[in-house]
BALOBA-1460 file (C-alpha; in Angstrom, 3 decimals):
// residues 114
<rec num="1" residu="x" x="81.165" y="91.667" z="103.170"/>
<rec num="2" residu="x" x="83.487" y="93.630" z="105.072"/>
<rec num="3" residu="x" x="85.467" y="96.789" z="103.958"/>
<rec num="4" residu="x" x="88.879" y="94.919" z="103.627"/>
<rec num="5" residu="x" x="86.790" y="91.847" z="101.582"/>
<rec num="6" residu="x" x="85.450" y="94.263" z="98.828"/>
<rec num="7" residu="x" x="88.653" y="96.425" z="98.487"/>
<rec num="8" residu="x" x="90.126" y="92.674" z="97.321"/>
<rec num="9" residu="x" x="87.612" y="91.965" z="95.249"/>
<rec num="10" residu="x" x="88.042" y="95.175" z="93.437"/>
<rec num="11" residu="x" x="91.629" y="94.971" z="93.093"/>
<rec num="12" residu="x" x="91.127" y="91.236" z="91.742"/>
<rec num="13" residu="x" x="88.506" y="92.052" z="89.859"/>
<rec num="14" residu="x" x="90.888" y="95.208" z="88.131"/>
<rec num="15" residu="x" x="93.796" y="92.422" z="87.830"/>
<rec num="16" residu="x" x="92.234" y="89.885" z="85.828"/>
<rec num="17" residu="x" x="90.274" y="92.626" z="83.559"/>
<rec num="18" residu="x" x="86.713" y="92.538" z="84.478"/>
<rec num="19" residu="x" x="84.414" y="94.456" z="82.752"/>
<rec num="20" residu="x" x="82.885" y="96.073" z="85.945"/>
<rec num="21" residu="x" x="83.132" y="95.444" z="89.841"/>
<rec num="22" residu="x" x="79.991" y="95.899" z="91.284"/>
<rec num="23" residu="x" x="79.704" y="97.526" z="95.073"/>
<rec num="24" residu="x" x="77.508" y="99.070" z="97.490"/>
<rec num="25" residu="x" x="77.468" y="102.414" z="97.429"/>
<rec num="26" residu="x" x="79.422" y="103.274" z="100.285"/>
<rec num="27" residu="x" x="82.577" y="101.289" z="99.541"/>
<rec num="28" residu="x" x="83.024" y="103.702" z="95.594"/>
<rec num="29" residu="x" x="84.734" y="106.405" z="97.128"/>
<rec num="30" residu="x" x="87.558" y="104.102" z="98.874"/>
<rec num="31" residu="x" x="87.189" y="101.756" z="95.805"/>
<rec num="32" residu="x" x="88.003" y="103.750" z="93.024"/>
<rec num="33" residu="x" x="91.633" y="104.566" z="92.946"/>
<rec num="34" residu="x" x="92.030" y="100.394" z="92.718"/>
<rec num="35" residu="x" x="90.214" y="100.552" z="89.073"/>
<rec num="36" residu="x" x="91.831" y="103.900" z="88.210"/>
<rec num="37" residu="x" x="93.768" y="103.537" z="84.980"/>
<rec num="38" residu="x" x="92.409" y="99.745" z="84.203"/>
<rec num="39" residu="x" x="89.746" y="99.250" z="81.860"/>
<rec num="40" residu="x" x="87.513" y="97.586" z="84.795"/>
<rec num="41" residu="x" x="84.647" y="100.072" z="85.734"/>
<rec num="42" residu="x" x="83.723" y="101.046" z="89.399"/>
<rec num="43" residu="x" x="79.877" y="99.992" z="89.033"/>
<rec num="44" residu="x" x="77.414" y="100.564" z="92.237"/>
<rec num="45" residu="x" x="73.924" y="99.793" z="93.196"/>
<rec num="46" residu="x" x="71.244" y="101.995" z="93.618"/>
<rec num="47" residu="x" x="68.054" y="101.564" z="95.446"/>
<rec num="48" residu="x" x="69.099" y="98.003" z="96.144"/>
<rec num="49" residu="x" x="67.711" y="95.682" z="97.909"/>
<rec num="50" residu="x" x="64.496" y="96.978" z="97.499"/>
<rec num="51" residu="x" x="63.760" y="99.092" z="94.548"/>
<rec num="52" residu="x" x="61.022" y="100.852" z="95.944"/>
<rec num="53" residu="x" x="62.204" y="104.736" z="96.371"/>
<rec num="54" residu="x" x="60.979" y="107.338" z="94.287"/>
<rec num="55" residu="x" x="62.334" y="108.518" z="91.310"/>
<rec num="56" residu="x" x="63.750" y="111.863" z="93.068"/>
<rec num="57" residu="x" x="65.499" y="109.350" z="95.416"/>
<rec num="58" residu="x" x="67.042" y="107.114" z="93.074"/>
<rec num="59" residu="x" x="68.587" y="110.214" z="91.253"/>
<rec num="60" residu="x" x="69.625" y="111.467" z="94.422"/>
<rec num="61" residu="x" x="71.493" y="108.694" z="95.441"/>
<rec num="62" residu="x" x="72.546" y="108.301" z="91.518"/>
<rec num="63" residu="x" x="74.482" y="112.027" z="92.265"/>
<rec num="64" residu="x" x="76.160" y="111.228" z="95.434"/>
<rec num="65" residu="x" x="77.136" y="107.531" z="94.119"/>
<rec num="66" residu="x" x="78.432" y="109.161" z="90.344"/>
<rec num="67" residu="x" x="80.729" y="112.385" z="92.811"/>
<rec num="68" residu="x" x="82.391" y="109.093" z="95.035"/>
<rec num="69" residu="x" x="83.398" y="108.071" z="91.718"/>
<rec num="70" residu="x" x="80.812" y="105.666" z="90.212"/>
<rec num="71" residu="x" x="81.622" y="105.041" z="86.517"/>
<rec num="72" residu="x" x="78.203" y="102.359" z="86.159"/>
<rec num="73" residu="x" x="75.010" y="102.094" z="87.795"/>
<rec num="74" residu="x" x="72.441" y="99.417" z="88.294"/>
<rec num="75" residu="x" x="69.071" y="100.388" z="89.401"/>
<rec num="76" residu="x" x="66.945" y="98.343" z="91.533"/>
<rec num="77" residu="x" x="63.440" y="98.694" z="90.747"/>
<rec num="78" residu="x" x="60.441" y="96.664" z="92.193"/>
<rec num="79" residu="x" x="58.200" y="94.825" z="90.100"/>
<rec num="80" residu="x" x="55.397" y="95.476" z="92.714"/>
<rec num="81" residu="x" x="56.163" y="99.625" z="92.304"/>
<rec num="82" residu="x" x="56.211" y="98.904" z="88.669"/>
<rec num="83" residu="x" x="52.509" y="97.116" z="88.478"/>
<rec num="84" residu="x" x="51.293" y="99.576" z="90.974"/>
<rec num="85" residu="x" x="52.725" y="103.294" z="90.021"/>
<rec num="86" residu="x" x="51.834" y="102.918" z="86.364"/>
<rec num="87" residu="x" x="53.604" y="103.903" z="83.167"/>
<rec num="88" residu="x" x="53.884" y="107.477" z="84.519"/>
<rec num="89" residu="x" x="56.076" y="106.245" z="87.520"/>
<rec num="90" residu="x" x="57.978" y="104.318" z="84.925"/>
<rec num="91" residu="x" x="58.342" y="107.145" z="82.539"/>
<rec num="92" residu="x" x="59.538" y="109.864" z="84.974"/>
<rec num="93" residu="x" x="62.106" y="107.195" z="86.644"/>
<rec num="94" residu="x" x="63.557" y="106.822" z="83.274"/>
<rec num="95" residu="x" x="63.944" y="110.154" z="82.166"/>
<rec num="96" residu="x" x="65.586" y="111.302" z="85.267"/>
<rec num="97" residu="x" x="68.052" y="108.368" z="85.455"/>
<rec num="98" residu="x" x="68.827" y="108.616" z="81.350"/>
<rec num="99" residu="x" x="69.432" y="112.073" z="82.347"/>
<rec num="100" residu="x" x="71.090" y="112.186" z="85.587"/>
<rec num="101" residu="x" x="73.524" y="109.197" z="84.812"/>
<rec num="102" residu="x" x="75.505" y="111.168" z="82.658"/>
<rec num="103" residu="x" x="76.334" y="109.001" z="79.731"/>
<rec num="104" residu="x" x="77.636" y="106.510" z="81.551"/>
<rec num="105" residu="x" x="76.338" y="102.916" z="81.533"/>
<rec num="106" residu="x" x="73.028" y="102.013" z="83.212"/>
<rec num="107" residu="x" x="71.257" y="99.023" z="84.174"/>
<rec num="108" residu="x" x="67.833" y="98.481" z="85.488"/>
<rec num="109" residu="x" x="67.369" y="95.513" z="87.749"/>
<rec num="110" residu="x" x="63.952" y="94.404" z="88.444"/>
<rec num="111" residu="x" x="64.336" y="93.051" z="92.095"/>
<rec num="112" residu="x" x="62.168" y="90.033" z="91.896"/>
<rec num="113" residu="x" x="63.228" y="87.938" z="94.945"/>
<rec num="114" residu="x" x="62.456" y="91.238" z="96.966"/>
C-alpha cells in the first residue's frame, strides 16, 4: 500500500472506532497524530513477514517502533525458529518483549504461510 492509502485507512479506521489499526512500521510516526485522542490504537508489526530475527532484534525494532509512537505490537515469530531454537529461544524472546513492550498490548503471531 502506498503512504497516502494507509494514512486513509488510519483515519477511517479512527472514524468508525476500531479497536486498533495495524501498520508497518515505518508509516507509525506519520500515522499517529490521526489516532491521537480516539480510542483506536496505533498497532505495528514487528519482525513481519518473516519472524525469524533474534530476540535482541525484535526488541530492537520493538524500541524504535514504541518512540514513532506505537501504542500495540504484534510479533511475528516463525514456527520453523520455534521447532528449531528450543524453549530457551522461546523463553528469552518472551521475557524481553513482556519487558520491553512496556505494558502495552502484545500479540504474538506465528507466521505460518511464511
Amino acid at each position: 500500500a502506498t503512504w497516502t492509502e494507509v494514512m486513509d485507512h488510519v483515519h477511517d479506521a479512527a472514524q468508525w472506532g476500531c479497536a486498533a489499526a495495524c501498520i508497518r512500521p515505518e508509516f507509525v510516526k506519520d500515522a499517529r497524530k490521526l489516532v491521537k485522542g480516539t480510542p483506536t490504537l496505533l498497532c505495528t508489526v514487528i519482525d513481519f513477514p518473516n519472524g525469524a530475527a533474534s530476540p535482541d532484534q525484535k526488541v530492537k525494532e520493538i524500541y524504535e517502533t514504541l518512540q514513532d509512537g506505537a501504542q500495540e505490537l504484534d510479533v511475528c515469530l516463525s514456527p520453523a525458529l520455534t521447532q528449531t531454537a528450543g524453549n530457551e529461544y522461546l523463553d528469552r524472546l518472551f521475557a524481553l518483549l513482556r519487558h520491553d513492550s512496556h505494558q502495552i498490548p502484545l500479540k504474538v503471531n506465528i507466521e505460518s504461510a511464511a
